[in-house]
Each structure stands twice: as structure tokens, then as C-alpha cells.
C-alpha positions, 0 to 999 in steps of 0.5 A, spaced: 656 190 556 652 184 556 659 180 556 661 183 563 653 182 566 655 174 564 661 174 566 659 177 572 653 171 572 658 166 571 663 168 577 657 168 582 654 162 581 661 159 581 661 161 587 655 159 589 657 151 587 664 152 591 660 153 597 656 148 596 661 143 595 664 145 602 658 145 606 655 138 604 647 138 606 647 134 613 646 127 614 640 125 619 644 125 626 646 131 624 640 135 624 636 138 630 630 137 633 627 142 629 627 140 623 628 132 624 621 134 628 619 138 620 622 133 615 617 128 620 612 132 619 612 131 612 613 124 612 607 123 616 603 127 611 605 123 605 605 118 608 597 118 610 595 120 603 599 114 601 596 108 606 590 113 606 589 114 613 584 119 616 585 126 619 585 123 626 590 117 625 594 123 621 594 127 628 596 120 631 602 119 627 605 126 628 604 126 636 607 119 636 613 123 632 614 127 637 614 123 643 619 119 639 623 125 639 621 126 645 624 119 647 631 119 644 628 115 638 629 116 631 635 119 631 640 114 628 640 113 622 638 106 621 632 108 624 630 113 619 631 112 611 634 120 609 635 122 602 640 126 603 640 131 597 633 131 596 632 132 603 627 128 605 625 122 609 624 116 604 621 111 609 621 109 616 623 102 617 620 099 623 614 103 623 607 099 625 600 101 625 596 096 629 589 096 625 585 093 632 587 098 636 589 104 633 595 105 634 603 107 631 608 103 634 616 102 632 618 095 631 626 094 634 630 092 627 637 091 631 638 084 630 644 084 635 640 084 641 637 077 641 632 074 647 635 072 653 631 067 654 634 064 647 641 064 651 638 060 658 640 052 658 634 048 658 631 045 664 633 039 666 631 038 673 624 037 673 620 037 680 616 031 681 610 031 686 610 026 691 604 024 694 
């Protein structure tokens, strides 16, 4: 009897893998708002308790989440480290707390896009004041 109970056992939990394998846990873009905003969620609690952050700053860090969200930002993946089999967010990348004022800000990381005034000629033509 205890040879059908595990076999029984071992046909389940093959089943159970074959499943797994065919729906592979989503990359980040592939997740809904919901649980982008849960996974932030986490994120910032972790990350408060490691940069030691008090209860108003971590207050902060969520709202500025959400907005985010909100925004349209954080979805792309070079936005936000994801570890896709633990499911959780590793780091986020160009996430800024300015200590003088308080505030979290989100760094551009795109290199592609470069100044304009980079691309603009210099001046040649100097205007002189005659007098």
C-alpha cells in the first residue's frame, strides 16, 4: 500500500514540475501593476532597513513608487533589477535620495539620449558693442 501512496506522490509531483516548465514565472514588464506596486513595496521596506531610513522616509519611498508607476516609469526592465526565480526586485538602479532636501529621485541611466547642447556648433559670431 505504501508503494501506490508513493507512487501516487511521485506522479503528482511530476505533474507539478511539467507545469512549471510550461508556465515559467513572468519577467518584470510582464507583470501587473499590482504586484510591480507589491514587489516595490517590499523593495523599499528592505531597502529602509538597510540604508537605515526612518518610518517617514520609508513613507516617502513608497508614495514616490507609486507615483512612479503612476507615471509610466519602472516598467522596463533596465529600469529595475528583477530576479526572476526568487521573485523579487535586486536593486533599482537609478534610485536617488537627496539628503538636504529629502527627497527620492530617479536618475536617467539611458546613455542614448545625450544633450542637445552637446550637439550645438559653437559660436562664431561674437557681437561687439560699439560705442
Amino acid at each position: 500500500m505504501s508503494t501506490n501512496s508513493n507512487d501516487f506522490i511521485k506522479s503528482i509531483e511530476d505533474e507539478a514540475e511539467k507545469t512549471s516548465k510550461l508556465n515559467p514565472t513572468p519577467t518584470w514588464n510582464k507583470l501587473t501593476k499590482i504586484s510591480k506596486k507589491n514587489k516595490l513595496y517590499q523593495y523599499a521596506e528592505k531597502y529602509a532597513v538597510d540604508n537605515n531610513y526612518s518610518a517617514n522616509d520609508l513613507k516617502m519611498l513608497k508614495m514616490f513608487f507609486l507615483k512612479t508607476l503612476d507615471k509610466g516609469k519602472l516598467n522596463k526592465i533596465k529600469e529595475v533589477n528583477y530576479n526572476v526565480e526568487t521573485q523579487e526586485i535586486v536593486s533599482v538602479p537609478g534610485l536617488f535620495f537627496n539628503q538636504t532636501t529629502k527627497n527620492f529621485t530617479l536618475r536617467n541611466m539611458d546613455p542614448k539620449h545625450v544633450s542637445t547642447l552637446k550637439s550645438l556648433p559653437s559660436s562664431k559670431n561674437t557681437k561687439v558693442k560699439i560705442e
